[in-house]
C-alpha positions as CSV (number, residue, x, y, z in Angstrom):
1,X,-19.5,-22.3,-9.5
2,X,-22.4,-21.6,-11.9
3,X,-22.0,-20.2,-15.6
4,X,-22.7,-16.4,-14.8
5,X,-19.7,-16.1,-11.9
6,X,-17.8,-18.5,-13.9
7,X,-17.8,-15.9,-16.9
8,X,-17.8,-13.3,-14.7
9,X,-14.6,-14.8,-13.0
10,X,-12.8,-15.1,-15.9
11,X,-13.4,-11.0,-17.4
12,X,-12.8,-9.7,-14.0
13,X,-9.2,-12.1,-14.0
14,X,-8.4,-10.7,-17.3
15,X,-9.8,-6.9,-16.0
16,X,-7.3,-7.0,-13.4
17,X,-4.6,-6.0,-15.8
18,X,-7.3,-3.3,-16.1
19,X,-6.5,-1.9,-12.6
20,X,-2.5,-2.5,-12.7
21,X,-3.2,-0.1,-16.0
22,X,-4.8,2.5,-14.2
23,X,-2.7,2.1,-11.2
24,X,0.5,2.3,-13.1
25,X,-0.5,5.0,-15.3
26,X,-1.7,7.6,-12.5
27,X,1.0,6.7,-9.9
28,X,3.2,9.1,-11.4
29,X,1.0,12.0,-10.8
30,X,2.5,12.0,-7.0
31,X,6.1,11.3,-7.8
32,X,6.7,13.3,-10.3
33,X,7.4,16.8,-8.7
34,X,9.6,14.9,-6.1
35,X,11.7,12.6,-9.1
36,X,12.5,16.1,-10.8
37,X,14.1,17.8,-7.7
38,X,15.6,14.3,-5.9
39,X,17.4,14.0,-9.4
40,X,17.4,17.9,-10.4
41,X,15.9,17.2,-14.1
42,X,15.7,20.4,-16.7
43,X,11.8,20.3,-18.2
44,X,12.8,17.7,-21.1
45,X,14.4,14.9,-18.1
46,X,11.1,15.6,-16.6
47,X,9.1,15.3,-19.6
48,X,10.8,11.8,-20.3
49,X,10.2,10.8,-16.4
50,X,6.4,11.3,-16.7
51,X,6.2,10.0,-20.6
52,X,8.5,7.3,-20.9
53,X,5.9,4.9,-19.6
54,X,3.7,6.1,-22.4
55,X,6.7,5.2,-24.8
56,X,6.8,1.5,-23.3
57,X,2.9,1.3,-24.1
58,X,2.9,3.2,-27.8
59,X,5.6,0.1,-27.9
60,X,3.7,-2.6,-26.6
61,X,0.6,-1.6,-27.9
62,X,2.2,-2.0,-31.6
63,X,3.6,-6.0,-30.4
64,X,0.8,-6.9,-28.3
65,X,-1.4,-8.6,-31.3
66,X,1.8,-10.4,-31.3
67,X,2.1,-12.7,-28.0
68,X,-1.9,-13.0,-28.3
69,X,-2.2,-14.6,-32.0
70,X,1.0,-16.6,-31.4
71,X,0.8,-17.9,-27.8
72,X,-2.7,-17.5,-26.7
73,X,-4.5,-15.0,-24.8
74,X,-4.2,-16.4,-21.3
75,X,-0.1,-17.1,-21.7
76,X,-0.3,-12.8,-23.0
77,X,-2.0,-12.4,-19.6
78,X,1.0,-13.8,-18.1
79,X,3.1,-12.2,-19.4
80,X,1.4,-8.6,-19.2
81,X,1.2,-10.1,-15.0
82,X,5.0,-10.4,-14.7
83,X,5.7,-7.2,-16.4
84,X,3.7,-5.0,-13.9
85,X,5.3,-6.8,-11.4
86,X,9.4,-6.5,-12.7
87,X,8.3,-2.4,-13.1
88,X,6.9,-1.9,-9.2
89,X,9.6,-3.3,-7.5
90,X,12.2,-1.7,-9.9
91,X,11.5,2.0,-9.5
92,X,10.8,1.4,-6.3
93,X,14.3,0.5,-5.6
94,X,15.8,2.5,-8.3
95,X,19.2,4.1,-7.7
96,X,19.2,6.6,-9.7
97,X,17.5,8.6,-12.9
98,X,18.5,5.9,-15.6
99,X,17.7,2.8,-13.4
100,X,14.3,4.4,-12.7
101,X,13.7,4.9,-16.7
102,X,14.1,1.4,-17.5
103,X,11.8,0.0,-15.0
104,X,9.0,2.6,-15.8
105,X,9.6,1.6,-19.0
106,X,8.8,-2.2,-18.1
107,X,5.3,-0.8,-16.8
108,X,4.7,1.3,-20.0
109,X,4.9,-2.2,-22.0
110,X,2.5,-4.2,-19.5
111,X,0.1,-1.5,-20.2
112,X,0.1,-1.5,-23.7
113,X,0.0,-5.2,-24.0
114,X,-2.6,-4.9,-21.3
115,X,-4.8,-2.8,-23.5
116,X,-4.8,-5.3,-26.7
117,X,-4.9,-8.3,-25.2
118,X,-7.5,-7.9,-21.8
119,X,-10.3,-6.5,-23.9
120,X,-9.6,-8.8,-26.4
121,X,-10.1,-11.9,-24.2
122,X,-13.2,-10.8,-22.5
123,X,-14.6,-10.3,-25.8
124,X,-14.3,-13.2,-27.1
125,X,-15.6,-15.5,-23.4
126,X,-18.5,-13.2,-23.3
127,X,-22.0,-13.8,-24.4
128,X,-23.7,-11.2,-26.8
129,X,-26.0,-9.7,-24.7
130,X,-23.4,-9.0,-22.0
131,X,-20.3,-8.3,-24.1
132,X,-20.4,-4.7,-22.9
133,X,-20.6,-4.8,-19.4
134,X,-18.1,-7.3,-19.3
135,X,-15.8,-5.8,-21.6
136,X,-16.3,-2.2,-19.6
137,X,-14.9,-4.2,-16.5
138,X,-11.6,-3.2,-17.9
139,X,-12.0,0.3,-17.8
140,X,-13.6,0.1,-14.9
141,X,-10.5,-1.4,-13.3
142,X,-8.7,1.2,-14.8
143,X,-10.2,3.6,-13.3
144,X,-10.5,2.1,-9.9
145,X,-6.7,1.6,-10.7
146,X,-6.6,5.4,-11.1
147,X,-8.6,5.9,-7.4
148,X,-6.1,4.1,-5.0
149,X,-3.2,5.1,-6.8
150,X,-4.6,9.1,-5.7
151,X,-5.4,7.6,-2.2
152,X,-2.2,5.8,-2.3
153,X,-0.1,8.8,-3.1
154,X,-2.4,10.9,-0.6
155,X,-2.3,8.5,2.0
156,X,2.2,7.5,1.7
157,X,3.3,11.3,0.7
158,X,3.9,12.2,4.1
159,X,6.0,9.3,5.4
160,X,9.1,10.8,4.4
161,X,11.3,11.2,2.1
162,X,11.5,7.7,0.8
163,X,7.6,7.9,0.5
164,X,7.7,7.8,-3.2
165,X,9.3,4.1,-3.1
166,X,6.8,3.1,-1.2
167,X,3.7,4.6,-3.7
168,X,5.8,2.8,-6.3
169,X,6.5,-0.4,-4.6
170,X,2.5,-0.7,-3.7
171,X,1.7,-2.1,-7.0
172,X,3.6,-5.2,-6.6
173,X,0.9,-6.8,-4.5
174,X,-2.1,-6.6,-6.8
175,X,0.4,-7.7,-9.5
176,X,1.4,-11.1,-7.6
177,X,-2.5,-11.5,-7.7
178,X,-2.9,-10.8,-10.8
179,X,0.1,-14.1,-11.6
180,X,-1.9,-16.4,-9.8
181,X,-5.8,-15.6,-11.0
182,X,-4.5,-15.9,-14.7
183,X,-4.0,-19.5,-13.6
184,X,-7.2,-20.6,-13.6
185,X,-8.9,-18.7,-16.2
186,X,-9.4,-20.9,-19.6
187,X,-8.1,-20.1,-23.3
188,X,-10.0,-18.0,-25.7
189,X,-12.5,-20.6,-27.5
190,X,-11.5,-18.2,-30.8
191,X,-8.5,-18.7,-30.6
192,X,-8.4,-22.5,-29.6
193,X,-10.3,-22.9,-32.8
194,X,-8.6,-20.6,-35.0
195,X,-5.2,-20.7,-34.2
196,X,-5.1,-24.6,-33.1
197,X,-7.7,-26.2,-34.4
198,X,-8.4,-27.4,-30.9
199,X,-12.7,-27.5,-31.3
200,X,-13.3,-29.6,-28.8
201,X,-11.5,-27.5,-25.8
202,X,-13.2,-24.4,-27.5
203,X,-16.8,-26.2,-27.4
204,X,-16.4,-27.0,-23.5
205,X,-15.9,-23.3,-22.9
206,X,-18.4,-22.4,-25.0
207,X,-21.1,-24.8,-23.7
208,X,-20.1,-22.1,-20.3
209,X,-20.3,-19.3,-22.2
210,X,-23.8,-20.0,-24.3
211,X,-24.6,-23.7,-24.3
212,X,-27.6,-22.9,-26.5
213,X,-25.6,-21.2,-29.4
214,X,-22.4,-22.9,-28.7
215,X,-22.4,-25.1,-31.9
216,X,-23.4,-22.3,-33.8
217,X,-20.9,-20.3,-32.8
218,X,-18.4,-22.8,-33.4
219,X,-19.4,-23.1,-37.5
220,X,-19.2,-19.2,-37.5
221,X,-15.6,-19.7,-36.1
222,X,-14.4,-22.4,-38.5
223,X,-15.8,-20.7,-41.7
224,X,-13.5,-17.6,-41.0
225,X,-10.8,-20.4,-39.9
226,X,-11.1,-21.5,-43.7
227,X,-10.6,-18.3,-45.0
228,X,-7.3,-17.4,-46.8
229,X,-5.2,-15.9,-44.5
230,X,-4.9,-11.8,-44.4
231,X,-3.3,-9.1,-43.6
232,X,-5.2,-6.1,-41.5
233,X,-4.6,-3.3,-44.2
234,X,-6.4,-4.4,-46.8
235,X,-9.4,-2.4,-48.4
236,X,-12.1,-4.7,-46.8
237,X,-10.8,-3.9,-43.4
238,X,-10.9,0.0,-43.8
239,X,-14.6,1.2,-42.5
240,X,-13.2,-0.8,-39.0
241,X,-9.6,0.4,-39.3
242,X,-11.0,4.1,-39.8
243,X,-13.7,3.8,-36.9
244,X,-10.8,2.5,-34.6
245,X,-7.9,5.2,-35.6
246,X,-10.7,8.0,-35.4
247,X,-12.2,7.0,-31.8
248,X,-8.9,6.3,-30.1
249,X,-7.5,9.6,-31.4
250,X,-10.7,11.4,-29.8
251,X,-10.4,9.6,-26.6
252,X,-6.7,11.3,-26.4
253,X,-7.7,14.7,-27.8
254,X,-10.1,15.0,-25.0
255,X,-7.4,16.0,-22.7
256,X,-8.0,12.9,-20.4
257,X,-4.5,11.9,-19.9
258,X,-3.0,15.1,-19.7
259,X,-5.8,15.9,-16.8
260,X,-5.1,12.4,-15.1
261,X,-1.4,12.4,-15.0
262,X,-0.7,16.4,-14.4
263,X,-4.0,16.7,-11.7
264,X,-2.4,18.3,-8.8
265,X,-0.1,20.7,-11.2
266,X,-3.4,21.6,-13.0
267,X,-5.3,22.4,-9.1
268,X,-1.8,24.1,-8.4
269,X,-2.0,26.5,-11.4
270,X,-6.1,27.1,-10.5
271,X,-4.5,28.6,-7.2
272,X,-5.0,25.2,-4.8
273,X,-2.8,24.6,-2.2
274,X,-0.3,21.1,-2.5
275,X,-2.1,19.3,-0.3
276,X,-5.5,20.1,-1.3
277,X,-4.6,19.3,-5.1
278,X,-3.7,15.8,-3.8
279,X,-7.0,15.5,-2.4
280,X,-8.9,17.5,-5.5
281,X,-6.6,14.4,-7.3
282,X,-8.6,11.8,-5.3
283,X,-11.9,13.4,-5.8
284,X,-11.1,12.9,-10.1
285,X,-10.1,9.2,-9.2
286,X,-13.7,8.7,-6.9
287,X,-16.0,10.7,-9.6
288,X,-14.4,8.4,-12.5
289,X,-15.0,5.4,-10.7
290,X,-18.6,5.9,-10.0
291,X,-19.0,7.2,-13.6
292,X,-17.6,4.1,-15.0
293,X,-19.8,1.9,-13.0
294,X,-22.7,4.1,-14.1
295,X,-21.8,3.6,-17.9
296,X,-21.6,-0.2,-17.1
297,X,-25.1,-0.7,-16.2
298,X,-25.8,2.1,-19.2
299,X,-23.9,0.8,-22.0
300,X,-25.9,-2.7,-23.2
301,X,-29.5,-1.4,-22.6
302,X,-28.8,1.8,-24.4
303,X,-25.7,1.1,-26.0
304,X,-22.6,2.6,-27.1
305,X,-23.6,5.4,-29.3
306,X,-26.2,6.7,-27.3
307,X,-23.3,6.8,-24.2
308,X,-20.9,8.7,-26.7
309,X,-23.7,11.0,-27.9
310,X,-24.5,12.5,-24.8
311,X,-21.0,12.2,-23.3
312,X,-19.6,14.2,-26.0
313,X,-22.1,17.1,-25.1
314,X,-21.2,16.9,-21.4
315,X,-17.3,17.3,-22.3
316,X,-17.6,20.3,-24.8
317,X,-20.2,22.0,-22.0
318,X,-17.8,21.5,-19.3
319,X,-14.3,21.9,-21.1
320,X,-15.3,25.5,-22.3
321,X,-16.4,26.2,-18.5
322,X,-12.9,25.4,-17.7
323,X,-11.2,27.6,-20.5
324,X,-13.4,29.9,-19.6
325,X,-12.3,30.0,-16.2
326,X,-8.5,30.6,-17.1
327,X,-9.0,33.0,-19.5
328,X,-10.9,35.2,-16.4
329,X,-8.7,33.9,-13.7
330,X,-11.8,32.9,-12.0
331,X,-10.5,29.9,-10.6
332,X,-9.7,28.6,-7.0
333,X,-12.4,25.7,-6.7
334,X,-14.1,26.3,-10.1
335,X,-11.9,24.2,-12.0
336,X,-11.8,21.4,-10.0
337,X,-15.4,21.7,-9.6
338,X,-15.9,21.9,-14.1
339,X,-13.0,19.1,-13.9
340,X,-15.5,16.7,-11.9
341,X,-18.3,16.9,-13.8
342,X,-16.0,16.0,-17.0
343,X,-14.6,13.5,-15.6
344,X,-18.3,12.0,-15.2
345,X,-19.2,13.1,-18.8
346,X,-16.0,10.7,-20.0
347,X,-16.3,8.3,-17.7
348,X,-20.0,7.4,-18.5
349,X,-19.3,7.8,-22.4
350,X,-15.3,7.9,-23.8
351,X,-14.3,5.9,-20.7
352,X,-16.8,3.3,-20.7
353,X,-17.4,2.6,-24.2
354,X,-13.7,2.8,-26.0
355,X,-12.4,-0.8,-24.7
356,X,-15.4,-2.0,-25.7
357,X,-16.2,-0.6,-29.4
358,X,-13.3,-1.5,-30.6
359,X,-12.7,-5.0,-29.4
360,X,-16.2,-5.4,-31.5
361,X,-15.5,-4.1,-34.6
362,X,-13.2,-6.1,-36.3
363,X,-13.9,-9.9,-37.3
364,X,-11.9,-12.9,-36.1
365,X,-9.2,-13.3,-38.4
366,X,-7.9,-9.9,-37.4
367,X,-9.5,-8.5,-34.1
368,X,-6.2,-9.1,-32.2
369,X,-4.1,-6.8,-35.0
370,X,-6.7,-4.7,-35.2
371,X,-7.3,-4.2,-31.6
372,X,-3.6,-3.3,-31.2
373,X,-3.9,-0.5,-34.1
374,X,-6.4,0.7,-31.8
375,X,-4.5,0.6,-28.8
376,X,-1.3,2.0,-30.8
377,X,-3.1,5.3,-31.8
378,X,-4.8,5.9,-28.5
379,X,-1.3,5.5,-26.7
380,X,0.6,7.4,-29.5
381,X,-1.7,10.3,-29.1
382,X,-1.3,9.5,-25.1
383,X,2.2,10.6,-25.1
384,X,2.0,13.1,-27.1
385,X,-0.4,15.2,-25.2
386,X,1.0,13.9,-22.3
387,X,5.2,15.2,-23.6
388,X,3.6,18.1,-24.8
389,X,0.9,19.3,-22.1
390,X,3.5,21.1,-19.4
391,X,5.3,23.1,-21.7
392,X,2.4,24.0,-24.2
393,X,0.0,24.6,-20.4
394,X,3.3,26.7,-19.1
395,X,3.8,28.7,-22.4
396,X,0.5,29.4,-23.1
397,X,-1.8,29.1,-20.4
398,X,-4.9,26.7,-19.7
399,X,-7.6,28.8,-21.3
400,X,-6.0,28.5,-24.9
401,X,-4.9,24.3,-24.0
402,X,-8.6,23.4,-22.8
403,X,-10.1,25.8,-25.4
404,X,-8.1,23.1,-28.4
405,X,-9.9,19.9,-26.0
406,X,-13.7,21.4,-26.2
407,X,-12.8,21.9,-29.9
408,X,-11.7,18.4,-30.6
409,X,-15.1,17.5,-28.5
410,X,-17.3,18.7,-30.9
411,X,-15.9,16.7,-33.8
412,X,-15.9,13.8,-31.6
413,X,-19.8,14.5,-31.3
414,X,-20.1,14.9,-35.3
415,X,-18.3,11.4,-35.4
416,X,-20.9,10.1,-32.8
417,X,-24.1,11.2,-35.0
418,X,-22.8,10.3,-38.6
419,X,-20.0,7.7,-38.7
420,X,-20.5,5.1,-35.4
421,X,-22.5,2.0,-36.1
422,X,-24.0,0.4,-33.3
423,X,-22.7,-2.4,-31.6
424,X,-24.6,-3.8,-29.0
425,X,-26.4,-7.5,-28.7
426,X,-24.3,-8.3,-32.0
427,X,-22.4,-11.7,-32.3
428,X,-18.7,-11.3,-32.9
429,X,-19.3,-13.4,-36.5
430,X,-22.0,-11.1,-37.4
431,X,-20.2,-8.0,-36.7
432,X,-18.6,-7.9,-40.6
433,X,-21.9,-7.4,-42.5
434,X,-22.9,-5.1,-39.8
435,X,-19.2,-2.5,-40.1
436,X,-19.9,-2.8,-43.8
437,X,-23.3,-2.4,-43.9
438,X,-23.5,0.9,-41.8
């Protein structure tokens, strides 16, 4: 196997927790309607059912810098493996409302953890000049995830009235590949050096990675192994720590979740049919795919500023439409029609870009704490919106919940202009000066 698929073998074993992500976190759009009348839940059981995922990964977002400073990167992906697979097979065989809690709960942490540590790993494997693509290989499995979790539920929901075990259950193949692919990735050459002193094992991979700066890269490495050891919240860290907080909180305001996890109710209250919200619920999943892979090839020729810049227009433009359209009850297909096109908008920009940006910003000695603040405030907004979204949508109506989204999209679009530093073609060593600098 030559360098490029070996590299590219390793991100896309690592990106695979990318697609149990995805998978897991959009399954529960076609359950969900079904859990609350099998088990009868009031609208706070239900709220719990659909959120208590999100609870597992605000958790394991916070302890996921954990297991990846202490045991390794590749022993996290393990770990993140086994978790996916406990959660499939539990709530697919859950008895009853409690059983099924603590199982989705299992998921919730394999997705949190999944979110520090995957993007984290490719990071620091991948060369300089194709950081970003690789890195974007994780969201792009998300949101592959996403896709055949819609065609999943679309294609089991009419097998009867077991068929949401079976959407459920799926996951627990791509997990068991997930187990064995983590097997013959190698450890993060960072974290060999800083964390065991292991240089040797860390030059081999790097000598894969970039044979030309390999030793180069390995001095960078060993001067911040010499450094006094720190603590994340300390006034030299706060540009990256403000740069990560602010970006995750705008991928959440953007109403992404809330529109991923609640599609068919959203198509149902536009006036759509059951079925044909299923499908509309596919079309998302197909659009944000494509998207993603379009913001792939995008993201380290024009890089990540220029992908949030015009991504944030896009999602103002199209989440007015979409108020606009609830406001005038003019409906039927034009919100799922303003719903696709926003999906692209985030895909290309938000989507493609978030993973990436902020397992860049923060330097060595801290990227794996400071990766998980990230991932902690994008998941703690996550369920938030997500708790909050069918009673604030039912109370108040669409127009006035996708009117606050376009709103938080324009100061999004103020962050892109003044405040984001770009990223792109930047060694991980070099990206200090370049944070503080901006």
């Amino acid at each position: 196997m030559n360098q490029n698929l070996k590299i590219f073998f390793w991100s896309l074993s690592a990106a695979l927790g990318g697609f149990l992500f995805g998978f897991d976190t959009a399954v529960i759009s076609g359950v969900e309607q079904t859990l609350q009348k099998l088990w009868h839940l009031n609208a706070f059981e239900h709220g719990i059912t659909v959120s208590i995922a999100l609870i597992g990964t605000v958790i394991g977002s916070i302890i996921g810098g954990f297991p990846a400073d202490k045991f390794g990167r590749k022993i996290s992906l393990l770990i993140i493996a086994l978790l996916y697979l406990i959660s499939s097979v539990g709530t697919a065989y859950a008895v009853d409302w409690p059983i099924f809690l603590i199982f989705r709960f299992f998921g919730g942490l394999g997705v949190g953890v999944s979110s520090v540590v995957a993007p984290l790993y490719i990071s620091e494997i991948a060369p300089a000049q194709k950081r970003g693509r690789l890195v974007a290989m994780f969201q792009f499995n998300i949101v592959f995830g996403i896709l055949m979790a819609y065609l999943s539920n679309f294609l089991l929901s009419g097998i009867g009235e077991n068929a949401w075990r079976w959407m459920l259950g799926v996951q627990a193949l791509p997990s068991l590949i997930f187990i064995i692919t983590v097997f013959f990735i190698p450890e993060s050459p960072r974290w060999l050096i800083l964390k065991r002193g292991d240089i040797s094992t860390a030059r081999t991979i790097l000598i894969t990675i970039d044979g030309e700066s390999a030793e180069k890269i390995i001095e960078s490495i060993k001067n911040t192994r010499s450094k006094v050891k720190v603590n994340l919240f300390q006034k030299v860290y706060s540009k990256p720590i403000l740069l990560a907080v602010l970006f995750a909180v705008f991928n959440q305001v953007s109403g992404i979740n809330a529109i991923i996890y609640f599609a068919p109710r959203i198509f149902e209250m536009a006036g759509i049919g059951k079925d044909s919200a299923l499908l509309s619920s596919a079309g998302i999943g197909l659009i944000n795919l494509v998207s993603t892979l379009f913001g792939i090839t995008l993201i380290d020729k024009f890089g990540r500023k220029v992908l949030m810049i015009a991504g944030s227009s896009g999602l103002i433009l199209t989440l007015i439409l979409v108020a606009q359209a609830f406001y005038t009850k003019n409906m039927g297909m034009n919100v799922p029609f303003y719903l696709f096109v926003y999906i692209a908008f985030f895909a290309f920009s938000q989507g493609a870009v978030i993973w990436v940006f902020i397992s860049e910003i923060f330097p060595n000695e801290v990227r794996a704490n400071g990766q998980a603040l990230g991932s902690f405030t994008h998941w703690l907004m996550a369920s938030i919106i997500t708790f909050t979204f069918p009673y604030i949508a039912e109370t108040f109506g669409g127009g006035l919940v996708f009117s606050f989204f376009a709103f938080m999209m324009v100061l999004q679009l103020v962050f892109a202009l003044k405040i984001m530093p770009e990223t792109k073609g930047k060694t991980l060593e070099n990206m200090e000066q370049i944070i503080i600098a901006h």
